[in-house]
C-alpha positions as CSV (number, residue, x, y, z in Angstrom):
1,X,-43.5,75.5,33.1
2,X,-43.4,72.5,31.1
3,X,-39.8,71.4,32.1
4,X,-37.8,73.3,35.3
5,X,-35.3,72.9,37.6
6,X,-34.5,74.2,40.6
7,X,-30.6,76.0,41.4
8,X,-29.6,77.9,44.3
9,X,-27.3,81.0,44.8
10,X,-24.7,82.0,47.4
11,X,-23.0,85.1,48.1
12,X,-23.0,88.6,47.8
13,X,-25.1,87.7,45.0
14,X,-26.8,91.3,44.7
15,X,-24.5,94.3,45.0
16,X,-22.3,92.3,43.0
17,X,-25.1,92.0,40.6
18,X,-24.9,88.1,39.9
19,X,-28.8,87.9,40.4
20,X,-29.4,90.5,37.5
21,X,-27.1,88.4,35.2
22,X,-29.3,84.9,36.5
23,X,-32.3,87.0,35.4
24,X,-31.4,88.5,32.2
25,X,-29.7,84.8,31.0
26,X,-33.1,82.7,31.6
27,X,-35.0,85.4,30.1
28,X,-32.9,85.8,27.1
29,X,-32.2,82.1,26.7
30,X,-36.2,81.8,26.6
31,X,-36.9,80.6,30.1
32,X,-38.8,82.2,33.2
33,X,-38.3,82.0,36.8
34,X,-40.0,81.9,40.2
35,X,-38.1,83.1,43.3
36,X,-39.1,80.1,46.1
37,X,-36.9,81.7,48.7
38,X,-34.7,84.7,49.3
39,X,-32.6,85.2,52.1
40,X,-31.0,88.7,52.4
41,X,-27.8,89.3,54.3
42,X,-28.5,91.8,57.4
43,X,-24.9,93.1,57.2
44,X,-22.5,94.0,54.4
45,X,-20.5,91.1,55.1
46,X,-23.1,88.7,55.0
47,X,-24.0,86.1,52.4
48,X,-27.7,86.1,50.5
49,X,-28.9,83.2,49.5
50,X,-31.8,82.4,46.8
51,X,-33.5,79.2,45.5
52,X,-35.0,79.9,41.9
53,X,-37.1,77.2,40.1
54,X,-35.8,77.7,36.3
55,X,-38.6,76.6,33.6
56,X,-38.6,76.4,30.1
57,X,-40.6,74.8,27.0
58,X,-38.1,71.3,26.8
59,X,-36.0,69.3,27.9
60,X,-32.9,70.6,25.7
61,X,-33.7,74.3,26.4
62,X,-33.9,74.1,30.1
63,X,-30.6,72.1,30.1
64,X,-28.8,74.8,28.0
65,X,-29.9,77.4,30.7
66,X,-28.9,75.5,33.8
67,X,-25.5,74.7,31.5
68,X,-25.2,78.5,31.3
69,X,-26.6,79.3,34.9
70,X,-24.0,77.0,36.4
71,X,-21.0,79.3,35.1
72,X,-22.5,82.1,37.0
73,X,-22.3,80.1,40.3
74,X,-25.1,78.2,40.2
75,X,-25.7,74.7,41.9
76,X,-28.2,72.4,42.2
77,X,-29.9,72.1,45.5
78,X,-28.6,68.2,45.7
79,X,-24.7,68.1,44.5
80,X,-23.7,64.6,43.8
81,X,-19.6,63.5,43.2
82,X,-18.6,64.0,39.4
83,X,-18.7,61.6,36.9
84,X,-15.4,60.9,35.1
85,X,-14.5,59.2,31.5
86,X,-10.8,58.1,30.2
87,X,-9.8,60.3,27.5
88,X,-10.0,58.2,24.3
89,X,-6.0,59.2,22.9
90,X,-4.0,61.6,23.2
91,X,-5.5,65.3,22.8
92,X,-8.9,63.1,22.3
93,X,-11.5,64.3,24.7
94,X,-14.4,62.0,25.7
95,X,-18.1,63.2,24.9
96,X,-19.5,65.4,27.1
97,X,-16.4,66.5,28.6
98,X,-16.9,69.3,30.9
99,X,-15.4,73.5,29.9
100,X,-13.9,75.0,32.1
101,X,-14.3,78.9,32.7
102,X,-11.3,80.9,34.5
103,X,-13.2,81.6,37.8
104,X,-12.1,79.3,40.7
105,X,-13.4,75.8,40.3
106,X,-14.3,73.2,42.7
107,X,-15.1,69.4,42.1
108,X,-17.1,66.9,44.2
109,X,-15.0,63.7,44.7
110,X,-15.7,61.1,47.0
111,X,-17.5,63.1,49.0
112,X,-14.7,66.2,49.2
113,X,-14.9,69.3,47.3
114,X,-11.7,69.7,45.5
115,X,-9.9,72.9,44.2
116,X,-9.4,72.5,40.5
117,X,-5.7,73.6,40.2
118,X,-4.3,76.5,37.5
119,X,-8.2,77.3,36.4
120,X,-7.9,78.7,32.9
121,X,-10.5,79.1,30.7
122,X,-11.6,76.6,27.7
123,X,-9.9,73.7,29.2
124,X,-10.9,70.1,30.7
125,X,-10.7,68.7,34.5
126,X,-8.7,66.3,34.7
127,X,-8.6,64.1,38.1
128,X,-5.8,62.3,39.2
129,X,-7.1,59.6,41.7
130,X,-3.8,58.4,43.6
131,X,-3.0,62.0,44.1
132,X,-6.6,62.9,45.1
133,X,-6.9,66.3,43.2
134,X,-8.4,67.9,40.4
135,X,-5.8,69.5,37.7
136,X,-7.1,72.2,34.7
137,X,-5.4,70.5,31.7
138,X,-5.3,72.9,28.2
139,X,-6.3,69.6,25.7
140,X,-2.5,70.1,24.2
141,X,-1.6,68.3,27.4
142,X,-4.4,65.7,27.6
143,X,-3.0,61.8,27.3
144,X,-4.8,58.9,26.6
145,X,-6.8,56.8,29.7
146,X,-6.8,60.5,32.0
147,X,-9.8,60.4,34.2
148,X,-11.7,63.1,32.5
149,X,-14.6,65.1,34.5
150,X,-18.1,64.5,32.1
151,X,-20.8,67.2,32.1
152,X,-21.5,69.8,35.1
153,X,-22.5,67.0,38.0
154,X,-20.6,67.9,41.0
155,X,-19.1,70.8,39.8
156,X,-18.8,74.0,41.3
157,X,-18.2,77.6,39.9
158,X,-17.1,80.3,42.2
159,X,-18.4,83.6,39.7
160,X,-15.9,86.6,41.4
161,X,-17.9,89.0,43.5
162,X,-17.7,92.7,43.4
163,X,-14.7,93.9,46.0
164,X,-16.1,94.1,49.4
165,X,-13.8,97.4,49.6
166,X,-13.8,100.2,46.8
167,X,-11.0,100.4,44.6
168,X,-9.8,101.7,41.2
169,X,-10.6,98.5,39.5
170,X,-14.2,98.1,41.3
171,X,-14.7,101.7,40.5
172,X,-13.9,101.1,36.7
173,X,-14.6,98.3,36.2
174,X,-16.2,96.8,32.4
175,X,-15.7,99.5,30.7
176,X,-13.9,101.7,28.0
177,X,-13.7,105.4,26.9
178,X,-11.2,107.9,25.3
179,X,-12.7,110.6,27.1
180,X,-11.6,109.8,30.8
181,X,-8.8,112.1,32.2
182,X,-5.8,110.2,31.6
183,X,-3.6,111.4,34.1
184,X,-5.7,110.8,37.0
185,X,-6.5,107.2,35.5
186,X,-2.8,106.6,35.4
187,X,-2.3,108.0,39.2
188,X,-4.9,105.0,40.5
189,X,-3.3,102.5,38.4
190,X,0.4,103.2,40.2
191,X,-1.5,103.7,43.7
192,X,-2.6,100.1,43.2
193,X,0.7,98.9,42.1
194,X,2.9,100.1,44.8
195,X,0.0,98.8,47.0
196,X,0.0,95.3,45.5
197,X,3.5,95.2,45.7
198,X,4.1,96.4,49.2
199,X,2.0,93.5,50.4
200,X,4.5,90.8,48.2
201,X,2.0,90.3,45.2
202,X,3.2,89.6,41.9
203,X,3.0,91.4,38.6
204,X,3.4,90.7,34.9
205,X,4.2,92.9,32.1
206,X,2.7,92.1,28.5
207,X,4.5,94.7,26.2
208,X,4.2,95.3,22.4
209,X,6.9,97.3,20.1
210,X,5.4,100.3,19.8
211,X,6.8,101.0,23.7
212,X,10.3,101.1,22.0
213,X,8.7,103.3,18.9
214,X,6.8,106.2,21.0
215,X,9.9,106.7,23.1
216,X,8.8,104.6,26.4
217,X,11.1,102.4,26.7
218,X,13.5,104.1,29.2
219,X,9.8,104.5,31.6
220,X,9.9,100.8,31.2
221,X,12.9,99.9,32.8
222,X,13.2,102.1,34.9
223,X,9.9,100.2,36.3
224,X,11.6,97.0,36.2
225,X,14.6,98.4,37.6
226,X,12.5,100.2,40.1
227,X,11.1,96.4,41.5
228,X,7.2,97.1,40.0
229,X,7.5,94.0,37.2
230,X,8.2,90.5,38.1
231,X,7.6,88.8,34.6
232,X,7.9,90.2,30.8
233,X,5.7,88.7,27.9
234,X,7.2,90.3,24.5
235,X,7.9,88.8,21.0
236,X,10.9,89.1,19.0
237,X,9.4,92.7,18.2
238,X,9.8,94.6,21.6
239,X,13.0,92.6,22.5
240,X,14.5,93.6,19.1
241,X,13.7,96.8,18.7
242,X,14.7,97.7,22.2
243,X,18.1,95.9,21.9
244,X,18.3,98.2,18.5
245,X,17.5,101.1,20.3
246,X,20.3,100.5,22.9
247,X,23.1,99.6,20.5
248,X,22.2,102.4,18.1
249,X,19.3,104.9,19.7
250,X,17.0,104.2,16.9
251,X,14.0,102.1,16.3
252,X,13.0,100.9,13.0
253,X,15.9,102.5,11.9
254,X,14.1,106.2,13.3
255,X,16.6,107.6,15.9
256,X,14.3,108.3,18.7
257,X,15.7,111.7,20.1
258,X,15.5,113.6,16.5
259,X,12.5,112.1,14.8
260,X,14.7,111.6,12.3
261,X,15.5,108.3,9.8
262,X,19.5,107.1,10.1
263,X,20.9,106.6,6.7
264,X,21.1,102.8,6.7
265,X,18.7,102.8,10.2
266,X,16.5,100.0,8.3
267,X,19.8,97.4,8.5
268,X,19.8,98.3,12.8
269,X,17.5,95.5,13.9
270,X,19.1,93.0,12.0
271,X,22.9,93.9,13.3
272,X,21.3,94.0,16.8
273,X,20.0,90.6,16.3
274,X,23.3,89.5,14.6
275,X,24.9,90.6,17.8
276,X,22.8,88.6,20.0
277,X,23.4,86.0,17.7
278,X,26.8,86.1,18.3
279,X,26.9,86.6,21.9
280,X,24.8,82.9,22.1
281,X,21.7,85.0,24.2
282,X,20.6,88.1,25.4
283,X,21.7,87.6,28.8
284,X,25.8,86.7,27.6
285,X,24.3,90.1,25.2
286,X,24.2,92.1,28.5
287,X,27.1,90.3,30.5
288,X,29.6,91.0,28.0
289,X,29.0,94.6,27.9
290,X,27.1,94.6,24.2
291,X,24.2,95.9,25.7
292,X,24.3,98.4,28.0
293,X,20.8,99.7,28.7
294,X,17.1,99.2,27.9
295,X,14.3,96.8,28.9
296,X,16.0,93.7,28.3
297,X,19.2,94.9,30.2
298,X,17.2,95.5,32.8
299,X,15.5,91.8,33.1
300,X,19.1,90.4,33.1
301,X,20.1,92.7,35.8
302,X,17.2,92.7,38.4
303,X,17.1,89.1,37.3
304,X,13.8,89.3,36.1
305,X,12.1,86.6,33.7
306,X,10.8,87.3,30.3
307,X,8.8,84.8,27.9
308,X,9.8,86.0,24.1
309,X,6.9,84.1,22.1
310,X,7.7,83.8,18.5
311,X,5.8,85.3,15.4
312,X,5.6,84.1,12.0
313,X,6.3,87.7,11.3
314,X,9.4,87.3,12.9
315,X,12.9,88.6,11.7
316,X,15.9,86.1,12.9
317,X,14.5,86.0,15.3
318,X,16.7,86.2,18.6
319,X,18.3,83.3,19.8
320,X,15.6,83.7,23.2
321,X,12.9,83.6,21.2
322,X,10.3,80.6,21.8
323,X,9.1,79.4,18.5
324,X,7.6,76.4,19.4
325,X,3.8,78.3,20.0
326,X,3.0,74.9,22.3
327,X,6.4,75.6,24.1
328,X,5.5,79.4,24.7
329,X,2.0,78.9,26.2
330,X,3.9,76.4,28.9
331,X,6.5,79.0,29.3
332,X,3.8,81.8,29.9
333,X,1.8,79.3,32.5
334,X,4.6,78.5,34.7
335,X,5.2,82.2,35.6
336,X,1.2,83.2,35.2
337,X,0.2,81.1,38.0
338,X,1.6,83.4,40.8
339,X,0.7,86.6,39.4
340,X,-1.6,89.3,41.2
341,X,-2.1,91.8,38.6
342,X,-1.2,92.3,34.6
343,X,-0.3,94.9,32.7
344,X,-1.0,95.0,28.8
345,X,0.3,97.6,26.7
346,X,0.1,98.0,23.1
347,X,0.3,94.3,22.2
348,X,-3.4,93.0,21.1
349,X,-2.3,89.4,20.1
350,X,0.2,88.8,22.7
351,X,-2.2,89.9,25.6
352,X,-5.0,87.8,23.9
353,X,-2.3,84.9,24.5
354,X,-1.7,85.6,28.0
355,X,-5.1,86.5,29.2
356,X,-6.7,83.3,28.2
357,X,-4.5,82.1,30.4
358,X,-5.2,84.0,33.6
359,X,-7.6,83.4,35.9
360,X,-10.8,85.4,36.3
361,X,-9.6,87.0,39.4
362,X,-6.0,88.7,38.6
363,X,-6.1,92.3,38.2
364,X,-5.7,93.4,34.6
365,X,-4.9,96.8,32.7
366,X,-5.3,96.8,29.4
367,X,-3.5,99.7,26.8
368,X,-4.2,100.3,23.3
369,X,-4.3,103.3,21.2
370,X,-7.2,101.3,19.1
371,X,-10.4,101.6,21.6
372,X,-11.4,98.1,19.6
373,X,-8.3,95.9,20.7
374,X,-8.9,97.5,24.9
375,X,-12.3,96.2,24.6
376,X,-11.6,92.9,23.0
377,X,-8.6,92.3,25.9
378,X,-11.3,93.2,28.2
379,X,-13.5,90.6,26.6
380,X,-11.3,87.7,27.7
381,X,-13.2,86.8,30.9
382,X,-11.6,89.0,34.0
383,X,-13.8,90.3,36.7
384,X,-11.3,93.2,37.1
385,X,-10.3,94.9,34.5
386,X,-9.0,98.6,33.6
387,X,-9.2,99.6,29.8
388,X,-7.3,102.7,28.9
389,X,-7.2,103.9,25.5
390,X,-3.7,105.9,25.1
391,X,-0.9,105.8,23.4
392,X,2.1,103.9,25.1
393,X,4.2,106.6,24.9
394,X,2.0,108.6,27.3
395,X,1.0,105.8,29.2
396,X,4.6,104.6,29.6
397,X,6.2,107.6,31.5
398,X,3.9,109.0,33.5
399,X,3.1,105.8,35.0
400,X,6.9,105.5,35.8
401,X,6.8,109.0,37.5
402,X,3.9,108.0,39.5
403,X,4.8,105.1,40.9
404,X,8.2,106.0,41.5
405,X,6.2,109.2,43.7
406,X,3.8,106.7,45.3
407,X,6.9,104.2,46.1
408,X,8.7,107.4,47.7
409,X,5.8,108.3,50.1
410,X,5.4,104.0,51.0
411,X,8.6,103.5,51.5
């Protein structure tokens, strides 16, 4: 070994298979290894611990492993405070600046390991010194002089471990097919939902138009109405055509119980976005009696908060809509923070939006009919993750029926 460095590693570090992943990155990346020690736990609660001596030909290789190490968890033996550099202008990062992944994050300063706050992915650390703490900051929100954290020194990646107790998620977890049984996939999912939300845990809703096009848009609300979604994340799409389908029982202009296309249906979205107009929101929409029933009605009424991000594709759009795309990504982080779990159905963009956002440990579903856009969503970084290829208006309902059975027999 002509250059090497030694890293250690903490944790339930085997079942959950982070030593596998150590392996395969230092031989892939063109290193090798030699275990110096290896410390198994004797119980299924206990930590392992390993020391590994990481080698490879130079300099700049071996410092693109331990670079790539360190995001699985890895440390250095000897962990000195971070080093820290003013950012040069606004949305001006200094070199070297340090990435951040979306698993929890920890910094050493002064001496005191520090909980990065709202860990996202592909962000900087910023620390704020008179507040003593350590803040994840996207660089649309970096300013000139911030003390910004320089290369991996002193920094600490906590890489999720497998769930110490089985679960749909664990049991599913990283991968995609069209051939599972549907039904029985769908019965976990609401299991875990009434379970999450029994103990007070929080859950988001990303949702695309085609819910309002297959016919799932009554399974929606009632699961908002129900108590199940704390959060919606649309665009102008979903909120349209479900505001269309309330004032006139058709989407894109297709009236929903028949099959059938309504002479004149193509003109529906734009008089249900005229009426919003007019009304000044969707809320005044719903007070006032225009709109009497849907997903949106159903947000105003249980007083749930949605996040309509704009589209250049956009009709109108609605006077909610967000169309400042800066503006919509705060919007989405103030009410991401808090959430336990996410559901994304049949919206690849928007879903791409919100789960760069969340961090590596919140329970995610992801729903597409396109087996392509459930694994990309997948992709995004999340240690728990369902994919379920279906169409939204099978998904849709007979989630609703079982969670409304599961929420029966918990009550």
């Amino acid at each position: 070994m002509r250059s090497s460095q030694e890293i250690e590693l903490e944790g339930h570090i085997i079942d959950s298979g982070t030593m596998t992943l150590v392996f395969d990155k230092i031989m892939d990346m063109g290193g090798e290894f030699e275990v110096l020690i290896f410390e198994v736990g004797k119980r299924k609660k206990d930590p392992s611990y390993a020391r590994i001596k990481v080698g490879a030909p130079d300099e700049g290789r071996l410092a693109s492993i331990i670079s790539e190490l360190h995001r699985l968890g890895a440390r250095q033996p000897e962990v000195g405070d971070i080093t820290t550099l003013p950012a040069e202008g606004d949305r001006i990062v200094p070199k070297g600046f340090y990435s951040t992944t979306n698993h929890p994050t920890y910094i050493k300063y002064q001496g005191d390991w520090l909980q990065v706050e709202n860990i996202e992915m592909d962000c900087l650390i910023v620390v704020r010194e008179d507040e003593r703490k350590a803040v994840c900051t996207p660089l649309s929100k970096l300013t000139a002089r911030d003390a910004v954290v320089i290369g991996e020194q002193g920094v600490r990646v906590a890489y999720p471990e497998r769930p110490r107790k089985v679960s749909t998620f664990e049991f599913m977890q990283g991968s995609v097919s069209s051939e599972r049984p549907s039904e029985t996939i769908i019965t976990q999912i609401a299991r875990e939902i009434v379970t999450l939300k029994k103990k007070g845990g929080k859950i988001g809703f990303v949702g695309g138009p085609a819910i309002i096009h297959t016919g799932a848009a009554e399974s929606l609300a009632k699961i908002i109405r129900d108590g199940y979604i704390d959060v919606l994340f649309a665009g102008n799409a979903l909120a349209t055509h479900d505001i269309e389908y309330s004032l006139f029982g058709t989407s894109l202009g297709m009236d929903l119980k028949t099959g059938k296309l309504v002479t004149g249906g193509h003109k529906h979205h734009i008089y249900a976005i005229s009426e919003v107009m007019r009304a000044g929101s969707i809320q005044s929409a719903v007070e006032s009696g225009i709109i009497k029933s849907g997903i949106m009605y159903e947000c105003v009424k249980n007083n749930v908060p949605f996040v309509i991000a704009g589209s250049i594709r956009d009709d109108g759009p609605l006077p909610d809509v967000i169309t400042d795309a800066m503006a919509a990504q705060d919007a989405m982080r103030e009410h991401i923070r808090d959430c336990d779990m996410m559901l994304m159905v049949s919206t690849l963009l928007h879903s791409i939006a919100v789960g760069n956002c969340l961090p590596s440990y919140v329970k995610t579903i992801c729903v597409d009919i396109n087996p392509a856009s459930v694994t990309k969503l997948m992709d995004r970084g999340t240690t728990q993750a369902i994919g379920v290829v279906s169409d939204a208006g099978t998904f849709m309902p007979l989630l609703a029926k079982h969670i409304h059975r599961y929420g029966r027999i918990n009550a």
